[in-house]
C-alpha positions in Angstrom: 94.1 64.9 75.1 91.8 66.2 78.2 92.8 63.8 80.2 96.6 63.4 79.4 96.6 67.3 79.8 94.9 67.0 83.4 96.9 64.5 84.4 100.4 66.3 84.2 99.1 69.2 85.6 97.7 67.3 88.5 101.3 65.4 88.5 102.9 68.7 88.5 100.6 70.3 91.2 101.4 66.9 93.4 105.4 67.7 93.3 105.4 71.0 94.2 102.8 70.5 97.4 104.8 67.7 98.5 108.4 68.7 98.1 109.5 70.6 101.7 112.2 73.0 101.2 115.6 73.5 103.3 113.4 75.1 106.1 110.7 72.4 106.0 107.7 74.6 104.8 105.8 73.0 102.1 103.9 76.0 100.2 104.4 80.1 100.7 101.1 80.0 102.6 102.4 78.2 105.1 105.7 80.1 105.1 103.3 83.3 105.3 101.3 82.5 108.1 103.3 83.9 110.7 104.2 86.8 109.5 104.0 90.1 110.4 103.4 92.9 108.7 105.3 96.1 109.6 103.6 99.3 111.6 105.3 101.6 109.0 104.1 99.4 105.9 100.6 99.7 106.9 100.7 103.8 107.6 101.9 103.9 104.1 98.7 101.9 102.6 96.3 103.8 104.9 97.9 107.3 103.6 98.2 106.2 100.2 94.7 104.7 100.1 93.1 108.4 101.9 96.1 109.9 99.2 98.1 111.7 102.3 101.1 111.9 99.9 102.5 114.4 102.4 102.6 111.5 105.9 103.0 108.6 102.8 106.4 109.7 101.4 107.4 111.0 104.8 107.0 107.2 105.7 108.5 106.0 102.5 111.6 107.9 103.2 112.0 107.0 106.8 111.9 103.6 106.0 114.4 103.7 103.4 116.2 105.2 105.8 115.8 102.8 108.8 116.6 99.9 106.4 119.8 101.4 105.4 120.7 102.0 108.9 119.7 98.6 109.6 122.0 96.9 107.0 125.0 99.5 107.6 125.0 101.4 103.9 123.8 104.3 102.1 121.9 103.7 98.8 120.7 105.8 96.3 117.0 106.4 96.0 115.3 108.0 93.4 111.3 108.8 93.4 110.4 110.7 89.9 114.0 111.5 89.7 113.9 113.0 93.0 116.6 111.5 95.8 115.0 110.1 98.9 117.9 111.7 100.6 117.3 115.5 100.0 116.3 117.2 102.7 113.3 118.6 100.5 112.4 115.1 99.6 108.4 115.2 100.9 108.2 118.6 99.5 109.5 118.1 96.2 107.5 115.1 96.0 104.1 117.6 96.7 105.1 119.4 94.2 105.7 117.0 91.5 102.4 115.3 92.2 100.7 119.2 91.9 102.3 119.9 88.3 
């Protein structure tokens, strides 16, 4: 039962490492290799790890903003029922986190 169990999974394993897909990248570790992570992304961890909320939802919001601006649309965002788009976004967001 060991063995037949082994053996599928090992079958299974085989397919997916050896099946390229449309772009001709066998695994997501090869896909992930070359990429990049953004500035903004890592200000976020580094204030969220230190618990800056004030410079991490500053961030947050710009880059929901960037990304909109980037794509050509408006969406809505909401953060504890709070919209990214308010003015008072980063200080309502201080606030929330002090109740």
């Amino acid at each position: 039962m060991r063995r037949k169990r082994k053996a599928i999974r090992d079958e299974k394993q085989s397919r997916v490492v050896q099946l390229p897909n449309k772009y001709g990248v066998k695994n997501s570790a090869e896909m992930m290799k070359n990429h990049v992570e953004p500035q903004i992304n890592i200000d976020m961890e580094k204030a969220r790890d230190k618990q800056d909320w004030f410079t991490y939802y500053t961030l947050y919001k710009q880059r929901c903003i960037e990304n909109e601006q980037e794509w050509g649309y408006q969406g809505v965002h909401f953060v504890s029922g709070i919209e990214v788009h308010d003015e008072r976004f980063v200080e309502l967001m201080l606030e929330k986190i002090d109740e």
